[in-house]
C-alpha positions in Angstrom: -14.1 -25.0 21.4 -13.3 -28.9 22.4 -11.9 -27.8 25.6 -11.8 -31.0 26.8 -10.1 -32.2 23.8 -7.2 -29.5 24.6 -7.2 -30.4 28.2 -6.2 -34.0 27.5 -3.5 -32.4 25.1 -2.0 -30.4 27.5 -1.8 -32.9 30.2 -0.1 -35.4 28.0 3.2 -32.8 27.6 3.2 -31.7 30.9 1.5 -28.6 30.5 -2.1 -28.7 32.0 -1.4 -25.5 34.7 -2.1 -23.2 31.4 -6.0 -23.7 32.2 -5.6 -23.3 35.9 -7.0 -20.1 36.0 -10.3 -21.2 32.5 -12.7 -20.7 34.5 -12.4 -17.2 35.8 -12.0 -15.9 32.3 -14.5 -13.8 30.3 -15.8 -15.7 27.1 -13.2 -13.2 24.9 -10.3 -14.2 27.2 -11.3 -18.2 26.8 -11.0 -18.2 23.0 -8.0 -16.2 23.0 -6.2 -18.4 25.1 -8.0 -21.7 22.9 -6.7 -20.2 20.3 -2.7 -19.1 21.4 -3.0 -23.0 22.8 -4.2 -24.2 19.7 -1.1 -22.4 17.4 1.6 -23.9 19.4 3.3 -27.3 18.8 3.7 -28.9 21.9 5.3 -31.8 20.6 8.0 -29.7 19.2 8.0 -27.2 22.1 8.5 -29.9 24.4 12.0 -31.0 21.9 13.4 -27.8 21.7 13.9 -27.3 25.4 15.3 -30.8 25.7 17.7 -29.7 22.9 18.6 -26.8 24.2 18.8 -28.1 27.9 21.4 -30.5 26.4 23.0 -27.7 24.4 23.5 -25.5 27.7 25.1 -28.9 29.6 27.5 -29.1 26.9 28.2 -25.4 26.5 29.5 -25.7 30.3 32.5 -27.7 28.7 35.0 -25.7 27.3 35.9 -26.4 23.7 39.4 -25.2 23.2 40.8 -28.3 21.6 38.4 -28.2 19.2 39.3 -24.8 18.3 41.6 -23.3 14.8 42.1 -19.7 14.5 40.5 -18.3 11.1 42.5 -19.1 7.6 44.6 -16.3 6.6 43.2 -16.5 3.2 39.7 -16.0 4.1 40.5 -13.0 6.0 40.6 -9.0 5.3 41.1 -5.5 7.2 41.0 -1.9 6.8 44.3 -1.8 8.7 46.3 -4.5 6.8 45.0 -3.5 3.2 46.6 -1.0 0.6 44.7 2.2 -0.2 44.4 1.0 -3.9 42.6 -2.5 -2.8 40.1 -0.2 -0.2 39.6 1.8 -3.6 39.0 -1.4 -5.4 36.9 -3.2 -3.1 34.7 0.0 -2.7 34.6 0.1 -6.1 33.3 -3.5 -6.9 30.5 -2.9 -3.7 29.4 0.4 -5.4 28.9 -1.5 -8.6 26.9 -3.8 -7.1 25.1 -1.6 -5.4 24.5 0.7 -8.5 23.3 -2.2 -10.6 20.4 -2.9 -7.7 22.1 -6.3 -6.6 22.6 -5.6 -3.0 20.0 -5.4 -0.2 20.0 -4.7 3.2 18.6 -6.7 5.8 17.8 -5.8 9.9 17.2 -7.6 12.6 14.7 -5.6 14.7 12.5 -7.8 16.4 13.9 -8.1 20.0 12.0 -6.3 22.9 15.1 -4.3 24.3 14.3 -5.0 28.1 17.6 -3.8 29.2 16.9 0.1 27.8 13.7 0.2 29.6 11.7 1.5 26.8 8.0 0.5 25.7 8.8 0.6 21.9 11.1 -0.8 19.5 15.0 0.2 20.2 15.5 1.7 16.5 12.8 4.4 17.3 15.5 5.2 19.8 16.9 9.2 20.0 20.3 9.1 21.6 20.5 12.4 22.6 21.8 13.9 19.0 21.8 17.6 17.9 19.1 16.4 15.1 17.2 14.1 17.1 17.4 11.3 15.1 16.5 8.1 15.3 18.6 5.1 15.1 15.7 4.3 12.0 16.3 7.7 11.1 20.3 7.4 11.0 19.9 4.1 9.0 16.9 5.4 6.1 19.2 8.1 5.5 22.8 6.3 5.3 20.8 4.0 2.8 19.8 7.4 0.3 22.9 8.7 0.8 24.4 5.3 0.0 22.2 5.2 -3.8 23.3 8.5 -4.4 26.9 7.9 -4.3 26.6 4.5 -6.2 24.5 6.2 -9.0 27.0 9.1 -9.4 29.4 5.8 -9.8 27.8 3.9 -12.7 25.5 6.6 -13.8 22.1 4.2 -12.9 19.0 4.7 -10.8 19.0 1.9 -8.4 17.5 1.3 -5.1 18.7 -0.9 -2.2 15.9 -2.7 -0.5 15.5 -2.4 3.3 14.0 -5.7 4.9 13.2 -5.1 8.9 12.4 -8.2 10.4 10.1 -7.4 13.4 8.4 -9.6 15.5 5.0 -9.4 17.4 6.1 -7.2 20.0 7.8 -4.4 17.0 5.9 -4.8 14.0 2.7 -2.6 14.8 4.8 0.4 16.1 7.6 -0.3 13.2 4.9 0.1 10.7 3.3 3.0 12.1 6.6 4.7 12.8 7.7 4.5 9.0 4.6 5.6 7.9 4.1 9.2 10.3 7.7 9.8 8.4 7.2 9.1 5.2 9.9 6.7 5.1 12.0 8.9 5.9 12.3 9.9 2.3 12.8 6.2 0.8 10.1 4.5 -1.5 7.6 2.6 0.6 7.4 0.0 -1.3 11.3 -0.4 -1.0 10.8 -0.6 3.0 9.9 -4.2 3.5 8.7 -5.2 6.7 8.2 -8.7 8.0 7.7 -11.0 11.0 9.5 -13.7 12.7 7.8 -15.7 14.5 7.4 -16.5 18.4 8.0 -19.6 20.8 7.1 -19.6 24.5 9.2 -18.9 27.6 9.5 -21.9 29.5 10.5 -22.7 33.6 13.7 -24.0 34.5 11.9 -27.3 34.1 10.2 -26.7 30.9 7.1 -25.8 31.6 5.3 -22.9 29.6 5.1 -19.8 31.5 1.5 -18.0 32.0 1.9 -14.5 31.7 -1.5 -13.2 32.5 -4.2 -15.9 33.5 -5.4 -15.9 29.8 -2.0 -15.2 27.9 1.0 -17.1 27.5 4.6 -16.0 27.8 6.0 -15.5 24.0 9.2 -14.3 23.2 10.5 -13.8 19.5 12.7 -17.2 18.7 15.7 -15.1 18.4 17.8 -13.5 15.5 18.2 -16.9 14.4 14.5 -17.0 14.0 15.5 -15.2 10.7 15.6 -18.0 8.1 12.3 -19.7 8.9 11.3 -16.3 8.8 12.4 -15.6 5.2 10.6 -18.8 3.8 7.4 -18.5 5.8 7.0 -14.5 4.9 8.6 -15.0 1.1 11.4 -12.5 1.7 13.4 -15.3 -0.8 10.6 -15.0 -3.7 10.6 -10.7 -2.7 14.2 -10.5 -3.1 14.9 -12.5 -6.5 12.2 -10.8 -8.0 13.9 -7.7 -7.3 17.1 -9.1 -8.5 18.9 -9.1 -5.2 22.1 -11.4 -4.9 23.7 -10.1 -2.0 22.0 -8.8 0.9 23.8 -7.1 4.3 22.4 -8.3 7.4 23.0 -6.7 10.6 21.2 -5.7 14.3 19.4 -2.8 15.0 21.4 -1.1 18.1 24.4 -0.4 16.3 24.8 3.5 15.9 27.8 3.3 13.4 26.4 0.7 11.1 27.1 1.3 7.1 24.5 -0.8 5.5 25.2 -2.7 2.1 28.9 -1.1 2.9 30.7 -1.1 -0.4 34.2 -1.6 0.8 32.6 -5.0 2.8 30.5 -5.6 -0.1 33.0 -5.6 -2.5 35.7 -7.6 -0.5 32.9 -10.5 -0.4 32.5 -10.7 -3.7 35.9 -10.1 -4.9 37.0 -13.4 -2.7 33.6 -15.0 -4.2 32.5 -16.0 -1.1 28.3 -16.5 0.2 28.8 -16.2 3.4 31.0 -13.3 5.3 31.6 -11.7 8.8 32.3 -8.3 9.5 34.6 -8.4 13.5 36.7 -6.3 15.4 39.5 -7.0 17.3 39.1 -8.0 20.9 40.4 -5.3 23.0 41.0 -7.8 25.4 41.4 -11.7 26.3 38.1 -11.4 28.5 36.3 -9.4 26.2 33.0 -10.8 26.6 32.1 -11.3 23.2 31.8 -13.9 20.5 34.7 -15.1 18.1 34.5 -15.8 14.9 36.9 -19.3 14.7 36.5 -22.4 13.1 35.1 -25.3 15.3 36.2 -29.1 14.0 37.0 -27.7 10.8 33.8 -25.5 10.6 33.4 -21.8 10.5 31.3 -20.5 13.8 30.9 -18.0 16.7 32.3 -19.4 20.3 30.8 -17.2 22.8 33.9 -16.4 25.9 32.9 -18.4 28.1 33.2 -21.4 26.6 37.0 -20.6 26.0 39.5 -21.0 28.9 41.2 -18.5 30.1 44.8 -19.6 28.5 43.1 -20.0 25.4 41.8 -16.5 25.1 45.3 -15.0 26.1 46.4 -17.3 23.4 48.8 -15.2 21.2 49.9 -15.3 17.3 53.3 -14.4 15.9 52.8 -10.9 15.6 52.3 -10.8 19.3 48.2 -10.4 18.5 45.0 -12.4 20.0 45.4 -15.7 17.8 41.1 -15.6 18.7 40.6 -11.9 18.1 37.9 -11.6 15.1 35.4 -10.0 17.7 31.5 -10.9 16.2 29.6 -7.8 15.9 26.0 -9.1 13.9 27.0 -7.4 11.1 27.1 -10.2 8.2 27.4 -11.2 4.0 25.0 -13.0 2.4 24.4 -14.4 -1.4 20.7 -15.2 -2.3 22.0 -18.7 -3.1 23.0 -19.7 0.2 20.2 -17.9 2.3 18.2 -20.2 0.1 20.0 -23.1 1.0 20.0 -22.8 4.5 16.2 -21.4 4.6 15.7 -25.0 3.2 13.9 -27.1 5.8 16.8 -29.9 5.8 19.4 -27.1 7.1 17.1 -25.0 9.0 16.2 -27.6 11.5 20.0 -28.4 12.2 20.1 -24.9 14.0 19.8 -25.6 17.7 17.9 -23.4 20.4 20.5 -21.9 22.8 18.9 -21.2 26.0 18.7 -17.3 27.2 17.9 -17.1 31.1 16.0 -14.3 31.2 13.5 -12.1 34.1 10.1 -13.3 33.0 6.7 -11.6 34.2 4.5 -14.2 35.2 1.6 -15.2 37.3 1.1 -16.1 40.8 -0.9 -18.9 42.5 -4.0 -15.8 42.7 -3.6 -15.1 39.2 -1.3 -11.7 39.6 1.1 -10.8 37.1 4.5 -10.3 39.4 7.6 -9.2 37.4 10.8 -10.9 39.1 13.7 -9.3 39.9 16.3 -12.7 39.1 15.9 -14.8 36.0 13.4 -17.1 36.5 12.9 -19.1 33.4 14.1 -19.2 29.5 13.8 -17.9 26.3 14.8 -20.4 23.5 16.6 -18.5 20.5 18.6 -19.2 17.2 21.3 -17.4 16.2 21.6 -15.8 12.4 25.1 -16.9 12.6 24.8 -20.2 13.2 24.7 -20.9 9.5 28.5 -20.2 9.1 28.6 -24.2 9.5 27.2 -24.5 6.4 29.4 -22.1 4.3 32.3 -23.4 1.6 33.4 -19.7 0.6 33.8 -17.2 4.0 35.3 -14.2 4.3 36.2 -12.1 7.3 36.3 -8.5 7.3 38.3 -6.8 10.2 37.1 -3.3 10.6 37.7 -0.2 13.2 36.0 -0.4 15.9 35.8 3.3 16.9 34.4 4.1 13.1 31.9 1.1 12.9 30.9 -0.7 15.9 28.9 1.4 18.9 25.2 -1.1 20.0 23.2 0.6 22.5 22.5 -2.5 24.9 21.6 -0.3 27.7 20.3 2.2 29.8 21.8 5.5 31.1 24.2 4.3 34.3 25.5 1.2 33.0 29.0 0.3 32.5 28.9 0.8 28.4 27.0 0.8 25.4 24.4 3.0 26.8 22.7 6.1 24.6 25.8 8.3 26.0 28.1 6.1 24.4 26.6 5.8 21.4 26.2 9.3 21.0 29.7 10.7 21.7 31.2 7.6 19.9 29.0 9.0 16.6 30.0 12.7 17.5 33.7 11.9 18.5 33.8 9.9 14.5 32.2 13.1 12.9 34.2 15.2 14.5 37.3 12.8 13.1 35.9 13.1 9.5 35.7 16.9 9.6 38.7 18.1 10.8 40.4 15.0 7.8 38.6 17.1 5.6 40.4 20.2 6.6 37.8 22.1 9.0 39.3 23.7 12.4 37.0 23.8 15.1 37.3 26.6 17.4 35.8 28.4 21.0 33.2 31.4 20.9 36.8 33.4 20.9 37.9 32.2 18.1 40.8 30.3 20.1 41.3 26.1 18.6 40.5 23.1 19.9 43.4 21.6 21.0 44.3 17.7 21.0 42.4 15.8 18.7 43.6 14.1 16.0 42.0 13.7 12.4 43.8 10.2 11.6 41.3 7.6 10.5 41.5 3.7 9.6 43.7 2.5 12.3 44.0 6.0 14.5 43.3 5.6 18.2 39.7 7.2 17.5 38.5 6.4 20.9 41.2 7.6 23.0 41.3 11.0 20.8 38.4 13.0 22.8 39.0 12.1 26.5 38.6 15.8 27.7 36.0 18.2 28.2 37.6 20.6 26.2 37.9 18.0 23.5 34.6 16.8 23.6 33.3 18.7 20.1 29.9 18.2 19.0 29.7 18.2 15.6 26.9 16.1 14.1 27.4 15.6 10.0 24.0 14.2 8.5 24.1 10.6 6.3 22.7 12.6 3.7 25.8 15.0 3.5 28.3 12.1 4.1 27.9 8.2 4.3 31.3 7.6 5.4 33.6 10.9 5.2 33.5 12.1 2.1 31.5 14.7 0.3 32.9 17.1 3.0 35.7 18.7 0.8 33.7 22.2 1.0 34.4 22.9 4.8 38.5 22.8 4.0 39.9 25.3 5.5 36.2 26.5 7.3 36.2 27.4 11.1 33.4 25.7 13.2 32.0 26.7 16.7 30.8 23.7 18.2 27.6 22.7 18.7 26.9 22.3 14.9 25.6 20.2 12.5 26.6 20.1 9.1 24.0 18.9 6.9 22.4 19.4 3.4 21.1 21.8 1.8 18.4 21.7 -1.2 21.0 22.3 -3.8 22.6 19.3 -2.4 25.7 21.6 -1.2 27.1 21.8 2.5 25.0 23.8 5.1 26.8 24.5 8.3 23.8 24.8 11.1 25.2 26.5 14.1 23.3 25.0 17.3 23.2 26.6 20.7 22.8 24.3 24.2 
């Protein structure tokens, strides 16, 4: 080891406190730390923060005159289209989907601080009759998704998974998959890959020790994704399989669809490589992203760099005019992931800075765990790349029957495992009783005020009391989306039960006790 050599490196950026502690470590611990030193590009380290310091100065100003709401051409809903264009867009996705074009792509390498949980969030049980996972929930929407596409073109296919996992995830990913077989998918259809890491930095820039012999790494955000693709050949993976379109969304989110055919097939119908799936803002100071155009460009403008008046902005119809909520949950061609993989576009994706609690070491070498932010993580975006689109498309969807992330732990505000797991329950219960089942008491006496309207009903506001709170869990092997449930018309149901399936393939109705 030229320790000396790495000394004078260090010093020369700034960084020469990462051997304060060198000679107190064990020969093992030296060459770990030579070697995590010897890895990272100071040079580059060193740019990125002063990028994204200069990116967080100028996210301070707001951008509202820069701003233009999305073209109406580019855009689509469940609630504003005809049953026979839903039929038709489904159709098309199916289609592709049958014919093995469409893969689906997750994001899963973040370290889920805010849970509280030592492993990766989609190992997660909510709380769910079944137990399932959020992995579990997913594996199963995607068989249950090949199914219905090869009963529509009358072809085996298979949609491939790609899980991109970092160094924190990857290991226990892995490991999970393989003590469930998969969770009946083919292994070698289950690809999982790595993004890479950058480290955590001080408010001044300088790389944070988190042990005396270990730095501070943090995966380089969602964003991270593209270098990730080229570096791991995910690009060479998926033409060889034939993929052209791949789904791309985040881990948390209980009511995904992956590779849905109705967003599927709307992208493709307008012919566009590059689409967002939103939801409507429920509110001006909803704090969340919006999809908008930005000097002409398509992009996602986090709140706070909106003004207030902006936000409360409103359209003809009396609407948001910047509504088109971002919920990671994207449309990609092969083509353009190619494209913007390519080193030219990649490096045009700036760090955005993420304050964030770091554990790191004190003046004695103690690992102390703050309880404010105390330094930075630098991360990408995945969509970031929207600047670089010609064809986008926007898909407006329900938020009650797609859009639930589990962000937190138990006793926060929202978008804990409770929520998720009534929010799944309270949409199962909605597709049963639309496909004629009556749930009713140990006495045989009905449930009384919920609804079964879908696409566009007030889902949420449908289950607000005890007596309406119905757990019915229906498995993504029985239903991917509501149908396939024709055979409990009609069928009385004494909640708790799960309705899953059989091996005939035919409805069995499980009746749980608490």
């Amino acid at each position: 080891m030229d320790v000396d050599g790495l000394r004078s490196h260090l010093d020369a950026h700034g960084q020469s406190h990462l051997l304060q502690f060198w000679e107190g470590l064990s020969e093992d611990e030296k060459q770990m730390l030579f070697d995590e030193l010897k890895l990272i590009d100071l040079e580059k380290v060193s740019q990125y923060f002063k990028d994204a310091d200069a990116t967080l100065r100028v996210s301070a100003e707001k951008i509202d005159d820069h701003l233009e709401t999305l073209p109406p051409e580019v855009c689509g809903s469940v609630r504003g289209s005809s049953p026979a264009d839903i039929v038709k867009y489904r159709k098309r996705g199916l289609t592709e989907v049958g014919n093995s074009r469409v893969g689906v792509l997750l994001l899963a390498g973040g370290q889920g601080t805010r849970l509280g949980v030592p492993y990766p969030k989609g190992m997660y049980d909510v709380g769910l009759p079944s137990g399932k996972t959020l992995y579990q929930l997913q594996a199963e929407r995607i068989l249950r998704l090949q199914r219905l596409a090869q009963e529509e073109t009358g072809q085996v296919c298979h949609i491939p998974w790609y899980i991109m996992t970092s160094e924190h995830t990857k290991e226990a990913t892995q490991t999970f998959f393989q003590k469930h077989q998969f969770f009946g998918l083919q292994p070698d259809n289950v690809v999982i890959f790595e993004q890479g890491l950058l480290p955590c930095l001080t408010f001044e820039g300088k790389i944070i020790l988190e042990t005396p012999g270990r730095l501070a790494l943090a995966p380089d955000g969602n964003g991270g994704l593209y270098r990730a693709l080229k570096a791991e050949g995910m690009l060479e993976d998926m033409a060889r399989r034939g993929t052209q379109y791949i789904h791309v969304y985040c881990v948390d989110n209980i009511l995904v669809k992956m590779a849905d055919p109705v967003f599927v097939g709307f992208c493709v119908e307008k012919n566009a490589e590059c689409g967002a799936k939103v939801v409507e803002k429920t509110a001006p100071q909803e704090a969340v992203g919006v999809v908008c155009k930005v000097n002409g460009r398509y992009q996602v403008v986090e709140y706070s760099e909106i003004t207030l008046p902006t936000a409360e902005k409103r359209a003809a119809d009396g609407r948001l005019a910047f509504r088109a909520g971002n919920i990671c949950n994207h449309f990609f061609t092969l083509d353009f992931l190619r494209h913007v993989c390519h080193e030219t576009q990649e490096r045009q994706l700036k760090h955005h800075v993420a304050k964030k609690k770091i554990p790191h070491v004190d003046a004695e070498g103690r690992t102390v765990k703050p309880q404010s932010p105390n330094g930075i993580k630098m991360e990408k975006f995945v969509f970031d790349v929207f600047q670089f689109a010609r064809n986008f498309a926007v898909w407006d969807v329900v938020r009650e029957e797609e859009f639930s992330p589990l962000k937190n732990a138990d006793g926060a505000a929202k978008d804990t495992p409770t929520t998720c797991r009534h929010d799944l329950l309270a949409l199962h219960q909605l597709f049963a009783k639309a496909a004629g089942a009556l749930f009713v008491h140990a006495d045989g006496s009905p449930y009384s005020g919920a609804h079964s309207q879908l696409n566009g009903g007030d889902a949420g506001q449908e289950l607000n009391s005890a007596e309406d709170a119905v757990v019915c869990e229906i498995s993504p092997l029985l239903s991917y989306a509501g149908e396939g449930l024709d055979s409990v018309k009609g069928q009385k149901l004494c909640p708790p039960v799960l309705l899953d399936r059989s091996e005939d393939n035919s409805l069995q109705v499980v009746q749980l006790y608490p």
